[in-house]
N, C-alpha and C positions, 0 to 999 in steps of 0.2 A: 243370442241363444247358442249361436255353431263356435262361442266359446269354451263351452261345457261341453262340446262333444270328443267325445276320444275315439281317433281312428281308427283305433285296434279291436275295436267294438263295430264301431262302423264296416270295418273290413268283414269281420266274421258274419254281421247278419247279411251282407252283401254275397258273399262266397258260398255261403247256407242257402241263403235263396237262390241265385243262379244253380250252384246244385241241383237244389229241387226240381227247377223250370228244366234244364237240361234231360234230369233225370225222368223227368214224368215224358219226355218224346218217347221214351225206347220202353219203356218199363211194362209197355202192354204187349212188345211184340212176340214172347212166348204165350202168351195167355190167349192168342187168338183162334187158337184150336179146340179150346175148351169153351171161350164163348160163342165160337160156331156151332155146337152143341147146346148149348143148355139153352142157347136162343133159335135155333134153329134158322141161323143164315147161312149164306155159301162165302164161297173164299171172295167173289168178287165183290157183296155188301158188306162183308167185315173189315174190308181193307179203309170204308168209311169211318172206323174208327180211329185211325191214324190219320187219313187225309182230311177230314173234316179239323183234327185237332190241330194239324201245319198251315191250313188255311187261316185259319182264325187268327193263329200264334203271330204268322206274319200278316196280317193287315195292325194287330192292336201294336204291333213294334212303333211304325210310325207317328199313330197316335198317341204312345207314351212318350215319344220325342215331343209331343203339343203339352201332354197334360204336367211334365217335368217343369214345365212355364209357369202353369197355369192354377196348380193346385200344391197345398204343401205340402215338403217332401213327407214328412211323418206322413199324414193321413195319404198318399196315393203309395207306401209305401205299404201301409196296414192294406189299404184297398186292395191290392193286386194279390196279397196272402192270403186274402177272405176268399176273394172268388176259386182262391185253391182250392181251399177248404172246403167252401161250398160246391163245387164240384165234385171233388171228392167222396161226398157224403151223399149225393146225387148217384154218381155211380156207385158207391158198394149197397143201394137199394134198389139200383135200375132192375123194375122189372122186367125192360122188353128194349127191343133193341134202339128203340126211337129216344128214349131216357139215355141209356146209352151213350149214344152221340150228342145229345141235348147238356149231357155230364162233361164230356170230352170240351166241347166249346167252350162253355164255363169255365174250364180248369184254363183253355187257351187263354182266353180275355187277363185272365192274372197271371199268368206265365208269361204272354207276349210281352207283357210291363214290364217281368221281372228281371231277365237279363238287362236292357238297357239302363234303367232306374240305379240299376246295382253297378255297373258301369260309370255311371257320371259320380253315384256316388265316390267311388273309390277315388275315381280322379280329382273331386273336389277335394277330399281328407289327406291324400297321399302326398307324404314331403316331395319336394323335387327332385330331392338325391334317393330316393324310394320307389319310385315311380312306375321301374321296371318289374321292382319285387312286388308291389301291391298288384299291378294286374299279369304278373304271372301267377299270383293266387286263386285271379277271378279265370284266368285262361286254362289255370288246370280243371276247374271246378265243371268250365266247359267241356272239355275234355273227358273227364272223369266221370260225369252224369250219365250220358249215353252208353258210356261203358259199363257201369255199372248198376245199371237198369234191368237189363237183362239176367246177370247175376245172380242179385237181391228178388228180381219176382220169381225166376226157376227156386230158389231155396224156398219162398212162401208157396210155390204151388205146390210142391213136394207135403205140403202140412194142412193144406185150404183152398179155397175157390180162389178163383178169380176177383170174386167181393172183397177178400182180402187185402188185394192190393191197393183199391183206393182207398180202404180205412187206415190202411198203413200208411200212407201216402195224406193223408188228412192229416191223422196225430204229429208226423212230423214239421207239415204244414202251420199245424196249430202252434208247436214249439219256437218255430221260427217267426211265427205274429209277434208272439209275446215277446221273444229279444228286440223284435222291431220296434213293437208301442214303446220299450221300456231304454229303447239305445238309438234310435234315431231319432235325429231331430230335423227342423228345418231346414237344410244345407243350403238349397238352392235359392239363387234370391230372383223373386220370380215376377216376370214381367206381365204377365196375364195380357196373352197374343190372342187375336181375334183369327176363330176358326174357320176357313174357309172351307164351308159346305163341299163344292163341286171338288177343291182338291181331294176331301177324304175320297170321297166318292171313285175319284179315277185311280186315286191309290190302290181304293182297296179291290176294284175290275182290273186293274193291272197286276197287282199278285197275285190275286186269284186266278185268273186267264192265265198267267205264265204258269203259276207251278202245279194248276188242275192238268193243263196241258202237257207239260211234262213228267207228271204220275202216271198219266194213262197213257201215252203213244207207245207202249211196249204192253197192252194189253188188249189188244186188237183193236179199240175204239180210235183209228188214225183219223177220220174224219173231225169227229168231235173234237180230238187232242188238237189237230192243225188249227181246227176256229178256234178256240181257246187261248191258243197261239197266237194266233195273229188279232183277236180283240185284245186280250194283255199289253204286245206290244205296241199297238194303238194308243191305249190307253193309258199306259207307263210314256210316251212318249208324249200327249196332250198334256200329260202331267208337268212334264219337265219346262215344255214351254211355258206353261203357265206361272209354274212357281218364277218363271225367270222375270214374267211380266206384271203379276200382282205386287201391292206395295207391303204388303205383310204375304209371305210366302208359309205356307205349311209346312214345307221342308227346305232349310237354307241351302243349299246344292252347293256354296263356293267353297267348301272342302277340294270339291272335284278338283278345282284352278290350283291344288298344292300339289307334284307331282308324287312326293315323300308319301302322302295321305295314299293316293289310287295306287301305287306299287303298291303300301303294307296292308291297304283292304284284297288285291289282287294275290299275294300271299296268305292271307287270312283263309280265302276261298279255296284254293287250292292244298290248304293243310286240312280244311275240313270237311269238303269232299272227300279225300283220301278217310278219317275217322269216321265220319259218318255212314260208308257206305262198306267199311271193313266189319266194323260192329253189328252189320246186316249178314253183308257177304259172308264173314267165317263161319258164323254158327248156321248157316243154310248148308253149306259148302262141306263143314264136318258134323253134321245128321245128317246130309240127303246124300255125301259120297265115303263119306266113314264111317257112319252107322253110330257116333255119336251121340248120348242123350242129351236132351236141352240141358242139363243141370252140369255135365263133363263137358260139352260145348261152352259154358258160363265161365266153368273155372278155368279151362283151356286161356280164356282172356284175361284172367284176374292179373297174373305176373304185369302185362302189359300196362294196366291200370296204376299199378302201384308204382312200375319206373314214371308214368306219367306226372305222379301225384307229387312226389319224391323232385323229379328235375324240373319240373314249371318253376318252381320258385326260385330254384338253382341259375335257372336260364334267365330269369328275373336279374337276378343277381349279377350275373355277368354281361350283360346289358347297358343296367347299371353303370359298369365300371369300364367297360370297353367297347361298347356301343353295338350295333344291329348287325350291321354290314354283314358279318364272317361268320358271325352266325346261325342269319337264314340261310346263307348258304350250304352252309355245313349242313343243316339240317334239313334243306330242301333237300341235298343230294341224297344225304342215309334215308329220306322217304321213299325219294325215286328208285334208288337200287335193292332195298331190301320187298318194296315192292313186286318189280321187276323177279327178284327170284321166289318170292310166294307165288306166280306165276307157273312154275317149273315142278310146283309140290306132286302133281298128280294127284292119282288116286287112291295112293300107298302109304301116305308120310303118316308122320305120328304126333302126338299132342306136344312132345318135346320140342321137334322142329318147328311146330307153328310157334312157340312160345320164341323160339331163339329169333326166327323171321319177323314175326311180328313184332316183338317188345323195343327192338329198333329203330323200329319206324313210329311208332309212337314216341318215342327218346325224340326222334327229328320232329315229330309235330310239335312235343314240348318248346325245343329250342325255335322255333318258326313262333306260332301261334304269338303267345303274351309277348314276346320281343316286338313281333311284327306289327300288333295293332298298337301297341305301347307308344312305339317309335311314328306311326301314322297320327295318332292322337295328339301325341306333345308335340308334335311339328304345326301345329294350327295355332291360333290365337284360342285365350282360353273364353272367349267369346262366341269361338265356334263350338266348345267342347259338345254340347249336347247335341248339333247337330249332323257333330263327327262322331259324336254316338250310335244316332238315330241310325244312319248309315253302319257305320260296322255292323248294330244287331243285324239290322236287315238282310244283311248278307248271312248273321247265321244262318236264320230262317230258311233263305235261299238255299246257301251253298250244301245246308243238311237236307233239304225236300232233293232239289239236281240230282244229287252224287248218288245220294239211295237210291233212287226212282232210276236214274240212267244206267247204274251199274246193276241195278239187281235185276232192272230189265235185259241187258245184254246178258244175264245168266241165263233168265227166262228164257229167253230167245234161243241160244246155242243150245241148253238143255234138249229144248223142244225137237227145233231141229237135228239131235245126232240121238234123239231116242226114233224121232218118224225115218231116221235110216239104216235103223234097228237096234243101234249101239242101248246098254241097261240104263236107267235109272240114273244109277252112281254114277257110272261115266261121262253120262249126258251130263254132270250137274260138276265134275272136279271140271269139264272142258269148258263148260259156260263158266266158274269160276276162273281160270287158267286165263281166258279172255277179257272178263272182266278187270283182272288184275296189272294185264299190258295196257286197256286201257289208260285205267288210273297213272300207271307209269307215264302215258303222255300227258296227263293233265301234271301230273309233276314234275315232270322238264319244263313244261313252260311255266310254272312257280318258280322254278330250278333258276330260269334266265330273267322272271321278276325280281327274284332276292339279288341276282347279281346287279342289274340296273340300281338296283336300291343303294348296294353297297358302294356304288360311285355316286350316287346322290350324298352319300353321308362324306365321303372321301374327299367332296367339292366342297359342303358345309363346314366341315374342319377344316382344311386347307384356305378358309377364307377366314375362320376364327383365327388362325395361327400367324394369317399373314396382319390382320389386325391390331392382337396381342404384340406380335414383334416391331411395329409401329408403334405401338405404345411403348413398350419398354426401351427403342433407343432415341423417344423423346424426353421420355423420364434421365436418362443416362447422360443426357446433356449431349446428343448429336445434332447435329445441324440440320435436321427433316421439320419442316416447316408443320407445327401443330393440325391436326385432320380434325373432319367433325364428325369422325368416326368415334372420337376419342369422348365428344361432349352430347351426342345424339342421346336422345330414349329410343333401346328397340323395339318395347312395349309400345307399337299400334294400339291404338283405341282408336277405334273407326267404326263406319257402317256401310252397309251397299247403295248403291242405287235404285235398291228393290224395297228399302227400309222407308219408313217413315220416320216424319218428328218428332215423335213422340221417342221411337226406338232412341234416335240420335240425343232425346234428352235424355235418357235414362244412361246409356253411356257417360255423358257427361257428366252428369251427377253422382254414378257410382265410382266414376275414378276419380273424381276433382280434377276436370280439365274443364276448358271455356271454348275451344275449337276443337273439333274433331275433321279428320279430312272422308271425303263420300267414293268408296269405290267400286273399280267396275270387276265383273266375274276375271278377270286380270291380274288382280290387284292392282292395278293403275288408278291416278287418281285423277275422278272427276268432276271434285266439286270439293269445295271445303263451307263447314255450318260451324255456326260460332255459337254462345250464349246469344248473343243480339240478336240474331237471324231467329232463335228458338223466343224471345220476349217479345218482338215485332211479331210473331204470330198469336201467340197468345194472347196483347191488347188489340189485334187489330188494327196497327198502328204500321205506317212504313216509313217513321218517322226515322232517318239513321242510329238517331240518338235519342232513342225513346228511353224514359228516365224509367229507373226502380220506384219510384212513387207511383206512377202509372201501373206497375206489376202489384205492388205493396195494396193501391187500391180494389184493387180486383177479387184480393189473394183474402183479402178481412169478407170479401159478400160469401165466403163460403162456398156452396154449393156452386156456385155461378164458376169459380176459380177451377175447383172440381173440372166441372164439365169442359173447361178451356181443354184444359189439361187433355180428358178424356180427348176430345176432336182432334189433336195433335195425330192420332192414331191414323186419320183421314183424310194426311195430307203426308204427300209423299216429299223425301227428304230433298230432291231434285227440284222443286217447287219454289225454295225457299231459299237454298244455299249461294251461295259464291261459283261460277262457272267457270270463271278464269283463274286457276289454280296455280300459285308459283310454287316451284319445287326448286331443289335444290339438290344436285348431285351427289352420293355417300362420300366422295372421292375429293370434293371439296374444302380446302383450306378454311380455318377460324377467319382471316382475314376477307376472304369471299363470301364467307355466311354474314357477316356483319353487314357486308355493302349491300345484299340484299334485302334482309331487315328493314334496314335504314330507305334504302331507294325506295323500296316497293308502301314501305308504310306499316308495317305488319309483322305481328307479336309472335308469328309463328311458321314453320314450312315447313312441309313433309318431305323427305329425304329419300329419294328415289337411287337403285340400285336392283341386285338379282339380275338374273338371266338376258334379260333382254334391256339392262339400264332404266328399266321405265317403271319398276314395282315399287311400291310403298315399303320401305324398310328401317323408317325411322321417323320419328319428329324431331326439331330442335328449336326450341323458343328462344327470347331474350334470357327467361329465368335461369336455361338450361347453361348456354354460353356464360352468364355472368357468375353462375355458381361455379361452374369450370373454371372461370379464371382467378376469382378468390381462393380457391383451393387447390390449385397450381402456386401459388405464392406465397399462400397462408392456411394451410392444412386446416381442416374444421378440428376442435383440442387441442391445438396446440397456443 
């Protein structure tokens, strides 16, 4: 069926709905003065209608890393659009404030899906040499949402209630179902992983405890914020052990073990902190110290949006063609400085200045953002993609609750204090801005010295391409450098963890057409290698070396019985069953030295150890491998 799918389609309902999910965090934040009104709450129950809707967004993130396994992409892609929609329509009838937020949650559950969902799609559809431009599409759409949230509901309140914006926000919703039913298809080929109860569970006490906790510790409630605090980190921390000890994990963590991955998610975080918490910051900053309306505080931001919309794909593009390095940097630094002097605005400046200050630094998040998770993503096996997904979203979630919540508290805070020392209103509110903004500047030095770190990760990974390429070329040339097996390796790993089961390990095999797979550890070192034989001895129950395919053939005809073999693979871990003593083979190794091990050791295959520390899995090389090297070193395949 994901022959008939076209990516360009796939792209669009992907970009449409992150949109949406994006769009609907911010879209209620002028409206909360009018629904303090008409429902009769105070500013500190309204602020439930934003918090309740980030709580939810980030626990279903994770989840929709499970259910991307588990259910087809079509239908959890429809899925995630309904519960918009249904929310939606929820709130523009909400009687009372309990509807309300029972509305917001609902809308969360299919928004938290939707960013990630639309992320793996993209990656799945997008060519290789594209890679950068497809999700600097999904990256501006990030970007652009929040921004333009604000905007789009000042121009509806200006005409209508507040009811307006979820029906507007429905219809749109609706539109975007129907590209979905009608343009996606099943992309993902889906393994159907067994849920582990207590991990959702800690998951979802540990986002919830972190980012309830740091909403509120800047609203007087410091006690409640600290416990919140400290059960989250509790229980984000019980989680992690876990997932590392369970044989089917919730959330695969060995992203973490790439260092390229946690630079560009640690980039990611820090470009949207800075967006997430400006989108707040400015329009508080000019109505409470410039006397600006929501609707000229809106537009004040538009210019900014549109350089966003304009260079994400731009940034994309040049990615593409000349890679990460130079520029996150680039554009960590125009965040950090143009930050830095929105800072120095006072209480004076005018909507020109903020537009020239600010559109800059959005220009920096463009070039950061889509490069930086782009570059984080493609650097994994594409076996990790989803749950190098699962991770980025997560951190949206995060780094959007943090940045608002910490910076617009530290407004709060200075406000408070330089009006109880008698200073006006205005002043108290440009000087808690003024504060807020040097902050952010240190959060953006230290993105500043991530993107650098990054740009010598990528400087060593070319510098090791280049030196390989030029070994090859002055073997080709007829120089006298002794054939490598660098030259005849696969660098496509197909592997599993330690934390995998059998079942995982056969489905690897069988989707790539391989017969051994090597077992490794949060390292990538290898500790174990599983063949087909090692997956057929469990299946018959048999520990027969040479248990015969008729043995399997027999089993495979009772049907259901074969089934359920199959099925129990799931409940036996892949360390149970595999080969302990694992021969490897150095990257750096001669054709004539691969052979002698082959041959000595007995064995059809060996994983080719290299990277950082000489001991990482950085390649297989079979008989098949070597012996099609060698015919086609002497006799070209066509000719």
């Amino acid at each position: 069926m994901t022959s008939t799918i076209k990516p360009g389609r796939v792209l669009f309902v992907a970009g449409y709905a992150t949109f949406l999910a994006t769009f609907n965090e911010t879209f209620l934040n002028v409206a909360l003065n009018p629904i303090m009104k008409d429902l009769s709450v105070n500013a500190g129950i309204v602020q439930w209608v934003t918090t309740a809707y980030m709580l939810a967004a980030a626990v279903m993130v994770p989840v929709a890393g499970f259910l991307y396994k588990k259910i087809r992409t079509s239908r959890l892609m429809a899925l995630s659009l309904i519960l918009l929609v249904v929310g939606s329509v929820i709130g523009g009838f909400a009687p009372n404030f309990a509807v309300l937020v029972v509305a917001r949650v609902v809308q969360a559950l299919g928004t938290g899906m939707i960013v990630p969902i639309g992320m793996n799609l993209t990656l799945a559809v997008a060519p290789k040499n594209k890679i950068g431009v497809y999700m600097g599409i999904i990256g501006a759409m990030t970007t652009l949402g929040p921004a333009f949230g604000p905007i789009v509901a000042g121009a509806l309140l200006a005409h209508g209630t507040w009811h307006v914006l979820f029906f507007a926000l429905g219809v749109l919703a609706a539109i975007c179902l129907v590209c979905s039913m009608l343009w996606i298809g099943d992309i993902a080929q889906l393994t159907h992983p067994h849920m582990d109860a207590l991990s959702v569970a800690l998951a979802a006490i540990g986002l919830i405890g972190l980012l309830y906790g740091v909403s509120t510790v800047f609203s007087g409630q410091t006690v409640a914020a600290v416990v919140a605090l400290i059960i989250g980190l509790v229980a984000l921390t019980v989680f992690v052990m876990r997932q590392r000890r369970i044989p089917e994990p919730f959330l695969n963590l060995e992203p973490f073990g790439n260092r390229a991955f946690v630079l560009g998610v640690l980039l990611v975080i820090a470009a949207l902190m800075t967006v997430f918490s400006m989108n707040i910051l400015l329009p508080l900053f000019m109505e409470s110290a410039l006397g600006f309306s929501p609707l000229q505080a809106a537009l004040t931001l538009l210019p900014a949006c549109i350089v966003s919309c304009v260079l994400s794909p731009v940034a994309g593009k040049v990615f593409d063609r000349f890679g990460v390095g130079w520029l996150v940097s680039v554009g960590m630094a125009v965040i950090a400085c143009f930050v830095l002097a929105l800072s120095f605005t006072g209480g004076s400046t005018t909507s020109a200045r903020i537009v020239l200050l600010y559109a800059p630094a959005i220009a920096g998040c463009a070039c950061v953002m889509g490069p930086a998770q782009s570059y984080a993503l493609s650097s994994l096996d594409r076996r990790l993609y989803p749950h190098g997904v699962t991770i980025v979203s997560t951190t949206f979630q995060i780094a959007g609750c943090v940045g608002s919540s910490v910076f617009v508290g530290i407004l709060s805070a200075v406000s408070v204090a330089r009006e109880a020392s008698g200073q006006s209103a205005a002043a108290g509110a440009a000087a808690g801005f003024d504060v807020a903004c040097r902050v952010a500047f240190v959060v953006d030095v230290l993105g500043f010295l991530a993107a650098l770190a990054l740009a010598r990760v990528e400087a060593k990974s070319r510098a090791a391409a280049c030196a390989h390429a030029d070994a090859s070329a002055a073997y080709e040339s007829g120089h006298d450098a002794e054939p490598s097996l660098a030259d005849a390796m696969k660098r496509d790993v197909y592997a599993v963890t330690a934390a995998d089961s059998a079942y995982d390990a056969l489905v690897v095999m069988v989707r790539n057409g391989t017969t051994g797979i090597p077992v490794l550890d949060e390292h990538h070192h290898a500790v174990g290698f599983v063949t087909d034989g090692d997956i057929m001895r469990t299946l018959v129950g048999d520990t027969n070396d040479k248990v015969s395919m008729s043995y399997v053939y027999a089993l495979w005809v009772q049907g259901d019985k074969f089934a359920q073999r199959v099925a129990d693979l799931r409940q036996v871990n892949v360390m149970e069953i595999c080969t302990h003593r694992v021969v490897t083979v150095a990257a750096n190794a001669t054709i004539d030295r691969v052979c002698e091990m082959l041959a000595g050791n007995r064995v059809k295959k060996l994983p080719v150890t290299g990277g950082s520390d000489g001991k990482q899995v950085v390649g297989v090389i079979s008989r098949s491998d070597l012996m099609r090297y060698m015919v086609t070193s002497v006799a070209p395949v066509g000719e």
